[in-house]
C-alpha positions in Angstrom: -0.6 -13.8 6.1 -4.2 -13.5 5.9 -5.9 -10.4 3.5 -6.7 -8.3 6.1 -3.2 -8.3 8.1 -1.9 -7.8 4.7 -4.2 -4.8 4.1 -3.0 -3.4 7.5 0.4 -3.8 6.6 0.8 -2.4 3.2 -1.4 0.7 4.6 1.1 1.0 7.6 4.1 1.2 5.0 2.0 3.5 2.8 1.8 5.8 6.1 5.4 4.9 7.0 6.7 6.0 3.4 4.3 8.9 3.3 5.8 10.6 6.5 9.3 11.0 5.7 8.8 12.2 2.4 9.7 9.0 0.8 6.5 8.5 -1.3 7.3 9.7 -5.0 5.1 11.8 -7.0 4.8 9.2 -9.7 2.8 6.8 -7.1 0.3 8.9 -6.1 1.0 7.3 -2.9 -0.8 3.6 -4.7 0.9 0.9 -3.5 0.0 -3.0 -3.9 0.7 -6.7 -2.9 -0.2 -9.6 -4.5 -3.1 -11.8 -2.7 -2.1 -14.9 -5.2 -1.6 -15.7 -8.9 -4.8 -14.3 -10.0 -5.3 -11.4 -6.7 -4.0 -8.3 -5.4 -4.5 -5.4 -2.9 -4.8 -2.7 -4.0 -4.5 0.9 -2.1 -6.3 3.5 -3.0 -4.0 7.2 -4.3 -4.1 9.9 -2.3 -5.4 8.5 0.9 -2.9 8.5 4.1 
């Protein structure tokens, strides 16, 4: 999956998990995925 699909994605579950109430406190709604051994993204808190 290339970086930008996955940026896409992990914003669309952010969004998905946001809207039904599903996104704890505790994350301030940050979520991640790892890129590679040595990369990740990276979303930022508080932004739907």
């Amino acid at each position: 999956m290339s970086r930008e699909q996955l940026s896409l994605e992990i914003i669309e579950a952010g969004r998905f998990l946001y809207g039904r109430g599903w996104s704890p406190p505790a994350t301030s709604s940050n979520y991640s995925a790892r890129l590679s051994a040595s990369e990740a993204l990276l979303t930022v808190s508080g932004k739907h």
